[in-house]
C-alpha positions as CSV (number, residue, x, y, z in Angstrom):
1,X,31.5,58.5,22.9
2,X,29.7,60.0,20.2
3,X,30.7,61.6,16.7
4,X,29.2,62.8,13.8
5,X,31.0,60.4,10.8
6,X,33.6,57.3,11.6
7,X,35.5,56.4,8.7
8,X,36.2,53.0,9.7
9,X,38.3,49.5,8.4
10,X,41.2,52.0,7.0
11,X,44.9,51.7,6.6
12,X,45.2,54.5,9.1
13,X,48.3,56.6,8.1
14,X,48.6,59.5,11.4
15,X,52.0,61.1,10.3
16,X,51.7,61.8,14.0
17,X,54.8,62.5,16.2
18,X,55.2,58.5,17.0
19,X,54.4,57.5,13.1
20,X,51.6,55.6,14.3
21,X,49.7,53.3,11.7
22,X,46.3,51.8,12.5
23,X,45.9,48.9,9.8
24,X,42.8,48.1,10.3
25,X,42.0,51.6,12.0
26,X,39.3,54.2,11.9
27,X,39.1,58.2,12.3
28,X,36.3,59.6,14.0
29,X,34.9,62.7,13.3
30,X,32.9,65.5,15.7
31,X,31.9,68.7,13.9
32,X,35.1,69.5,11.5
33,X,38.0,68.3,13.9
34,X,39.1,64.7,14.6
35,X,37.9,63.2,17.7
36,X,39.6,59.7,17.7
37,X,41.9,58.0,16.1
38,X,43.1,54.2,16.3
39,X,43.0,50.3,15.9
40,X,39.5,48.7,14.7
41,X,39.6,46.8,18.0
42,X,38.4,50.6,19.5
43,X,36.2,51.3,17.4
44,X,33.0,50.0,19.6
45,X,33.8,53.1,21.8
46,X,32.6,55.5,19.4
47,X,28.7,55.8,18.5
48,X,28.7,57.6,15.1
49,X,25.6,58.8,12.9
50,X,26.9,58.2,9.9
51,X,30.1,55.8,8.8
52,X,32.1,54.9,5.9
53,X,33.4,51.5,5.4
54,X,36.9,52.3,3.6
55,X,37.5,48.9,2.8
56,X,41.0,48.5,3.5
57,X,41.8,51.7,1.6
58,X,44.4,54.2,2.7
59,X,43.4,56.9,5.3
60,X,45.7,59.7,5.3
61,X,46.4,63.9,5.6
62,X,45.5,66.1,2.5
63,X,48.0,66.8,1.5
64,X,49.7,70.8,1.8
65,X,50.8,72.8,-1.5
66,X,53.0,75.0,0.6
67,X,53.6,77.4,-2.8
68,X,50.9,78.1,-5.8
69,X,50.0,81.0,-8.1
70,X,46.5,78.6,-9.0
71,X,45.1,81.6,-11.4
72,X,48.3,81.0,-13.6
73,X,46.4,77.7,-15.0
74,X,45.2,80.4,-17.6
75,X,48.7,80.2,-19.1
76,X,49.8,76.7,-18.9
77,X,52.2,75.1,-21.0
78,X,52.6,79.3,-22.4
79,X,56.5,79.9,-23.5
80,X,58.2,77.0,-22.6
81,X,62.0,76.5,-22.6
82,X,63.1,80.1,-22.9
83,X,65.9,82.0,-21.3
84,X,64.8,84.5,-18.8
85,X,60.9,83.5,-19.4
86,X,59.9,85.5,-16.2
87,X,61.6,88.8,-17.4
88,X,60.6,88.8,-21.4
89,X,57.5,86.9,-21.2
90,X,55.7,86.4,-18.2
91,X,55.5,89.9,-16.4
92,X,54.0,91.3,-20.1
93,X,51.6,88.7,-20.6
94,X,49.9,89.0,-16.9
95,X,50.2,93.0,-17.2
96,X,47.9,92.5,-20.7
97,X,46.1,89.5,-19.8
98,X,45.4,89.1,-16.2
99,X,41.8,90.4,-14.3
100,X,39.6,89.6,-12.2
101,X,37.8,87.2,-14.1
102,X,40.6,85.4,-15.5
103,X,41.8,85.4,-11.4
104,X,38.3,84.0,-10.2
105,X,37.4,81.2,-13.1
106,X,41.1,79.6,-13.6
107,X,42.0,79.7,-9.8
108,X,38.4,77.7,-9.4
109,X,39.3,75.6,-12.5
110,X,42.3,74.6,-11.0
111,X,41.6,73.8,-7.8
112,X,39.5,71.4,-9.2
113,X,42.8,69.3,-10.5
114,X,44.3,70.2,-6.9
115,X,41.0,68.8,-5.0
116,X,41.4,65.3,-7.1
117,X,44.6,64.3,-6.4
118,X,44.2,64.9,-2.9
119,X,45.3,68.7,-1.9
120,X,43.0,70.1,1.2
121,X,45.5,72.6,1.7
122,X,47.3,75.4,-0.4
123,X,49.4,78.6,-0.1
124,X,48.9,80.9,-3.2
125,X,50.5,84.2,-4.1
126,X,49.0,86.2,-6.6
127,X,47.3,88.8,-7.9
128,X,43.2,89.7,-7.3
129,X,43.6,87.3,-4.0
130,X,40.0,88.1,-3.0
131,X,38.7,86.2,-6.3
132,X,41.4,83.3,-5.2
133,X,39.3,83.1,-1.9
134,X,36.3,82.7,-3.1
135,X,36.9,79.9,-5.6
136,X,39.1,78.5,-2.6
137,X,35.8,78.8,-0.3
138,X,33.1,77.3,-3.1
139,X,35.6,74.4,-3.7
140,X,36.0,74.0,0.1
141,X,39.6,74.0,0.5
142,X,41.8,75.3,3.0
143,X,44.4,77.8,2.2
144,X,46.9,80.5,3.2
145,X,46.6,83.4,0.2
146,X,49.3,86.1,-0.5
147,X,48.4,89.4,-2.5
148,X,51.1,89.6,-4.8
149,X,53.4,93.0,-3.7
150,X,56.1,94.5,-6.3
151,X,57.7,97.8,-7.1
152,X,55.7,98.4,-10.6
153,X,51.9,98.6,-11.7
154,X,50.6,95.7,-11.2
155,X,46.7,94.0,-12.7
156,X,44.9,94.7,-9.7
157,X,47.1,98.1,-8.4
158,X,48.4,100.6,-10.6
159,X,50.7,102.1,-8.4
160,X,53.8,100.8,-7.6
161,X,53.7,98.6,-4.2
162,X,49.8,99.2,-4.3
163,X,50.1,95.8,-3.3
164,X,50.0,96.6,0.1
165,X,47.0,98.5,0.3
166,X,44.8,95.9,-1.6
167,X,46.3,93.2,0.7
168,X,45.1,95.5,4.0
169,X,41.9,95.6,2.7
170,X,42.0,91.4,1.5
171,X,43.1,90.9,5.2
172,X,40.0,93.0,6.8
173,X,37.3,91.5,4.6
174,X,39.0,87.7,5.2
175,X,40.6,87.7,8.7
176,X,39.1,85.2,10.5
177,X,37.3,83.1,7.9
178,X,37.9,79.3,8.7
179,X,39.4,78.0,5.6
180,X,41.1,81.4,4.2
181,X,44.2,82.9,6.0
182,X,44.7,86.1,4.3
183,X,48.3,87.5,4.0
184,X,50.8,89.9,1.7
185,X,53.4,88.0,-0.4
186,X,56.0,90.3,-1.5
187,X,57.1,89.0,-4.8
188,X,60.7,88.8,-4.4
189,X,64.0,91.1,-2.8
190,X,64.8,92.1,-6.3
191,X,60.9,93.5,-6.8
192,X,60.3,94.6,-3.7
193,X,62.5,96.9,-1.2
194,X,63.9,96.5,2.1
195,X,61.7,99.7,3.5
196,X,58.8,97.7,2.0
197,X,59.7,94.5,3.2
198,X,59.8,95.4,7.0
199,X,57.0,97.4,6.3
200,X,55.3,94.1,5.3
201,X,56.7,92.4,8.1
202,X,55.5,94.8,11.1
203,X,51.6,94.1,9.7
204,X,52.4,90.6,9.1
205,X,53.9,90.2,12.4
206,X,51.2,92.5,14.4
207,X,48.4,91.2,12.8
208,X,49.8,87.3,13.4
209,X,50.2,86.1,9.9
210,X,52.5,84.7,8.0
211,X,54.3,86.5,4.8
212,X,55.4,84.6,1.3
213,X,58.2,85.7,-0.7
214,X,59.9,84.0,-3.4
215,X,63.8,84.1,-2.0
216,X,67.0,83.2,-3.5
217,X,65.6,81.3,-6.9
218,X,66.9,82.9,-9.9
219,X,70.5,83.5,-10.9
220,X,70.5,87.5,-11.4
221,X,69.1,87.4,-7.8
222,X,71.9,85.4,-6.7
223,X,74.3,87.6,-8.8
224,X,73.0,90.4,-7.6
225,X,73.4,90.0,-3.5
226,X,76.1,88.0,-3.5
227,X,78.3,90.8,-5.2
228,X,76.8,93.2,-2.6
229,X,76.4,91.3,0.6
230,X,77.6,87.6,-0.1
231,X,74.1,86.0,-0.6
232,X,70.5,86.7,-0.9
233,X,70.2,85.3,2.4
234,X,72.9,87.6,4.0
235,X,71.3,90.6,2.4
236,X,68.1,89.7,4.3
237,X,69.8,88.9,7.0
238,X,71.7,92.6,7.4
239,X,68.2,94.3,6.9
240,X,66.3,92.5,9.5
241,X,64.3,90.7,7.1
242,X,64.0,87.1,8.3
243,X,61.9,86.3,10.7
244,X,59.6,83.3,11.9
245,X,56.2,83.9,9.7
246,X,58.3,84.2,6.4
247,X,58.1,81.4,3.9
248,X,60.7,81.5,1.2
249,X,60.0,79.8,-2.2
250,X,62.7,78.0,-4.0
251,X,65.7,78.8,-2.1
252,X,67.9,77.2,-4.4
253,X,70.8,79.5,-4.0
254,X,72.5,78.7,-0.8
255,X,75.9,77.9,1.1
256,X,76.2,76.0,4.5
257,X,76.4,79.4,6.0
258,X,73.0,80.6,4.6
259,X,71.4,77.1,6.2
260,X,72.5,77.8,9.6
261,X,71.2,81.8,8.9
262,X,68.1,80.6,8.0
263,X,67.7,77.6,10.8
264,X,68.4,80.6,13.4
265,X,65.6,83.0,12.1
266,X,63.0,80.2,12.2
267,X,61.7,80.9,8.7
268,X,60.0,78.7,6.6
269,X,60.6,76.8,3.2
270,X,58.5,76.0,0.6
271,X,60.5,73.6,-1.9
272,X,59.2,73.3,-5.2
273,X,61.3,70.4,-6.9
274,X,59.1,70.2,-10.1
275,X,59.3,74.0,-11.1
276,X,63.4,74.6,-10.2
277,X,64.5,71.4,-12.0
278,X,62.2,72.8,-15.0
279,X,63.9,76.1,-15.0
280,X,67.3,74.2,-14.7
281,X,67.6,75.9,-11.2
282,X,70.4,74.2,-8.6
283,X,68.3,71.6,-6.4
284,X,67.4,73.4,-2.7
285,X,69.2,71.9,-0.2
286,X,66.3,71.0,1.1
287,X,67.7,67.8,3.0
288,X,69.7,70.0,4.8
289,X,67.3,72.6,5.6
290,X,65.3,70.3,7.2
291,X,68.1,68.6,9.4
292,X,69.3,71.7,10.5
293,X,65.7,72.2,12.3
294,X,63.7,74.3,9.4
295,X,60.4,73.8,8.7
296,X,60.1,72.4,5.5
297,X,57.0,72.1,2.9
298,X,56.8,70.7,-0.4
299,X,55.0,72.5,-3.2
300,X,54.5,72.3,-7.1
301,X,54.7,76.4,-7.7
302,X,52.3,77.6,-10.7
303,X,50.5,75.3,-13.4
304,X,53.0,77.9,-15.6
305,X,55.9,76.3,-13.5
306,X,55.9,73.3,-12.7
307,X,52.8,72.3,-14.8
308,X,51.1,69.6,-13.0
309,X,49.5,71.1,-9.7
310,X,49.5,67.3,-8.3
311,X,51.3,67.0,-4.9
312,X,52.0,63.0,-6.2
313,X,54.5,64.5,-8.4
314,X,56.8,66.4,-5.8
315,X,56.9,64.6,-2.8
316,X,58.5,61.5,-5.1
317,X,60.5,63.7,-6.9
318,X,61.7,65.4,-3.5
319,X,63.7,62.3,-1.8
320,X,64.9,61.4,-5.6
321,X,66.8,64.7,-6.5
322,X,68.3,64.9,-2.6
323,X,69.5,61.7,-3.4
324,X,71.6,62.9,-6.4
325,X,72.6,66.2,-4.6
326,X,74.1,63.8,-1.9
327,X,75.0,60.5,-3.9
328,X,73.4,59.0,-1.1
329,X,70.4,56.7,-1.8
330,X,69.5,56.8,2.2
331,X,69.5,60.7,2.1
332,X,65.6,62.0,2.6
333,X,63.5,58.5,2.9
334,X,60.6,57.9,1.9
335,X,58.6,58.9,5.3
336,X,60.4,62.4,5.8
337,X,59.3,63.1,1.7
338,X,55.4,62.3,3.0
339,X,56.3,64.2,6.0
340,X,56.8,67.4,3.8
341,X,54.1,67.1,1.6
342,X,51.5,66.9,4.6
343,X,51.8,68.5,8.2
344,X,55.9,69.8,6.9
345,X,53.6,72.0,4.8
346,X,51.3,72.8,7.3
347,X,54.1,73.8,9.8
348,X,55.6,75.5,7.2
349,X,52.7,77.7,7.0
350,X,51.5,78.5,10.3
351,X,48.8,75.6,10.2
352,X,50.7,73.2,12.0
353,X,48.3,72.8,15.3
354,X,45.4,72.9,12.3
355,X,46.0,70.2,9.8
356,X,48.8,68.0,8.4
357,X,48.4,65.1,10.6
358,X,45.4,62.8,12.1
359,X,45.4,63.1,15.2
360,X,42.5,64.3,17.9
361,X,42.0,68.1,17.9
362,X,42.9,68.9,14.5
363,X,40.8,69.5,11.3
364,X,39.0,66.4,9.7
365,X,41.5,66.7,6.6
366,X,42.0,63.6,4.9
367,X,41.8,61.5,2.2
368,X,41.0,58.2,0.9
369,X,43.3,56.3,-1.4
370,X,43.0,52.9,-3.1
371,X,45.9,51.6,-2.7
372,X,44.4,48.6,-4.5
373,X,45.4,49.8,-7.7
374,X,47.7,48.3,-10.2
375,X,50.2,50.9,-9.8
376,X,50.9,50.9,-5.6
377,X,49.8,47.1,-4.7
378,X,50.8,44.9,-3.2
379,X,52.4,47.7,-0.2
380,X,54.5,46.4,2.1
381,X,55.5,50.3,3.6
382,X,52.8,52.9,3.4
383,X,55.3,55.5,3.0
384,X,57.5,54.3,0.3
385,X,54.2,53.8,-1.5
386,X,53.0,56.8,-0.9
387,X,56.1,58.9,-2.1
388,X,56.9,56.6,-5.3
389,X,54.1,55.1,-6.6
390,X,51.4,57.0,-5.8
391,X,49.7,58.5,-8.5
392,X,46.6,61.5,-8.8
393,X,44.3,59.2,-10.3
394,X,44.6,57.5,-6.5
395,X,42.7,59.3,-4.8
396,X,38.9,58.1,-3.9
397,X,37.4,60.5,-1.9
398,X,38.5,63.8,-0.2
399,X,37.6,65.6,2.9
400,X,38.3,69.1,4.2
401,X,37.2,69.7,7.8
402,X,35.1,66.6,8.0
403,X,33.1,67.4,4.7
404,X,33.3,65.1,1.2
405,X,34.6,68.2,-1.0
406,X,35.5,65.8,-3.8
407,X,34.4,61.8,-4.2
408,X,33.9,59.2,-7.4
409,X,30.9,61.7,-8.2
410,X,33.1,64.8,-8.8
411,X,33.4,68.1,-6.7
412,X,30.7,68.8,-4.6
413,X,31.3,72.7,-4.8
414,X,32.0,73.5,-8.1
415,X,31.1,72.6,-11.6
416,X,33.2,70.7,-13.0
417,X,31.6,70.8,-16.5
418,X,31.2,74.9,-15.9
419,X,34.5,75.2,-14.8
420,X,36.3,73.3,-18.4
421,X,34.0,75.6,-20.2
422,X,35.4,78.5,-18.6
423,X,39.1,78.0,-19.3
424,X,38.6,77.2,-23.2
425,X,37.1,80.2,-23.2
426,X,40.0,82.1,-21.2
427,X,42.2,80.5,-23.4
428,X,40.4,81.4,-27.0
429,X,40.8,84.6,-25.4
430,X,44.5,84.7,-24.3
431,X,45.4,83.0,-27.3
432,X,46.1,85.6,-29.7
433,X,48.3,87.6,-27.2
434,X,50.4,84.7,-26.1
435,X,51.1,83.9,-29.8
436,X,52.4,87.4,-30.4
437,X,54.4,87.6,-27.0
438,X,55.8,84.1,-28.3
439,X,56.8,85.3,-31.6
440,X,58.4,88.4,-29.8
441,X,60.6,86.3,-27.8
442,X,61.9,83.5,-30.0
């Protein structure tokens, strides 16, 4: 059998449906997909053109950032530790700070961080989505992106919900492409309302895709719908508005009643652990979610949010808080929290037949790790070292359909140098306003 690239002498780590590990194994590799996968003892079948000898490394799925707003890198580490930050701060300083070019140079300056610590796929909901894609497409990532829908003026559409008609036409220029699923993300149910929201889901649903929402994450929210209709889930519920492509971010506000709502609908959830215990946020059931039968990705929300855009500090952080919600230390282990963070994600998403795993038919995403390093040897489970000791600086070399996007010599599609110089410069920019939004607030 031939193939284009065998990465070969790996700690093979499939995630497959039989949590197969080849140690020693190789992947092979025919245009972008996987062709084989297995022990070093068959690895004579294949006949490659080019190989790489991993060296014992780790061989493993990308990992998937189910829930991102990349362009908000502009802004990190911007009004920390304030009450109601989203309300008084946030929404002013994108309505006087956020374009196009801010959009297109910090989503690319921040998909560099995402590239080197091992993301190959992302799910991003913001605004100018178009520039998102490009960067997205230079850097070589795969990605699901939402243009951001909401009831007021927004940077890229000054009429209310002209959200909707931007997305159509991000949808019609990106349909298709084979890294960037295009898609609407309606901001939230208190931004966005229920005519909208099945409005958003007939085009979602006839045109295939999925739809991102943040759902039941802040406390107003929660006030709100459970005085009116007992939770934000039951709201939804009554209007018809969960459905199988939905994602919900955060879903921190839930009752047993709401899990076994939302395992009937077949929505998604995207659980950022990082950004909610940051915002002092209850902690998602997520453990529960995913036992009752939802499909469950992990995610680090904004660089505003939860800061670090590294998927090494969720999917450890994930198992841990469960733990405490359940005082159980065997609640979540340590292979169900890599689960999440890889094909969880891409299930969660739509992209499960696509990525997530490695395993023959799907996309050559994967990344090298040298698990070598002071801080994960000597491993004796590749899963428990994957979810707790696993750090960014980890990662050797990263591929997205079959293609080195990111290695020991840097990103091959952006400029890495270009790309620092750009952000010091949005942020000599942004500084002024920040400061006097800051002062505001306090």
């Amino acid at each position: 059998m031939t193939c284009d690239l065998v990465v070969e002498n790996a700690a093979v780590l499939t995630l497959d449906a039989e949590w197969r590990v080849h140690e020693p194994g190789f992947v092979a590799v025919r245009g972008d997909a996987i062709a084989g996968v297995g022990p070093m003892a068959e690895r004579d079948d294949w006949e490659a053109a080019s190989a790489v000898d991993a060296g014992g490394r780790l061989l493993m799925p990308g990992f998937v950032n189910a829930h991102t707003h990349v362009a908000m890198a502009a802004f990190r580490s911007a009004g920390e530790d304030m009450r109601d930050r989203l309300g008084r701060y946030l929404f002013p300083l994108e309505k006087r700070l956020v374009t196009r070019e801010l959009v297109r140079a910090a989503s690319r300056y921040c998909l560099v961080e995402m590239a080197s610590s091992g993301t190959t796929t992302f799910a991003d909901m913001y605004y100018f989505e178009d520039e998102v894609a490009k960067s997205a497409k230079e850097a070589g990532l795969r990605c699901v992106l939402g243009e951001t829908v909401v009831d007021f003026p927004a940077p890229d559409a000054p009429e209310p919900y002209g959200g909707i008609a931007y997305g159509l036409r991000f949808i019609g220029e990106w349909l298709g492409d084979e890294l960037v699923t295009p898609c609407l993300a309606p901001h939230a149910t208190y931004t966005v309302g229920p005519d909208r929201l099945r409005e958003i889901r007939r085009v979602s649903e006839g045109k295939g895709l999925p739809a991102l929402m943040h759902i039941a994450e802040t406390a107003p929210e929660n006030a709100r719908f459970r005085a009116s209709h007992g939770s934000v889930i039951r709201y939804l519920r009554s209007e018809g508005l969960l459905y199988p492509g939905l994602v919900g971010a955060h879903m921190v506000y839930l009752d047993d009643d709401d899990i076994g709502i939302v395992a009937e609908s077949g929505m998604s959830v995207a659980h950022c652990p990082a950004s909610n215990a940051k915002s002092g946020r209850p902690i998602c059931p997520a453990g529960a979610l995913s036992e009752a039968g939802v499909r469950l990705g992990l995610a680090t929300d904004g660089p505003i949010s939860g800061n670090g855009m590294d998927m090494q500090g969720v999917v450890g952080l994930f198992p841990k808080m469960q733990k405490v919600l359940a005082l159980d230390r065997e609640a979540v282990p340590a292979r169900d929290a890599v689960r999440a963070a890889t094909l969880g994600g891409a299930e969660a998403l739509g992209l499960g037949s696509v990525t997530g795993s490695l395993e023959p038919g799907k996309k050559a995403d994967m990344i090298l790790v040298d698990a070598d390093a002071f801080n994960m040897a000597p491993v004796y489970d590749w899963y428990a070292a994957v979810a707790y000791a696993m750090r960014p600086h980890n990662v050797d070399t990263v591929f997205v359909g079959g293609r080195v996007v990111k290695d020991g010599a840097g990103m091959r599609g952006v400029d890495e140098a270009a790309a620092k110089a750009d952000m010091r410069a949005i942020a000599a920019s942004c500084s002024g306003v920040i400061a006097e939004l800051e002062r505001g607030t306090r």
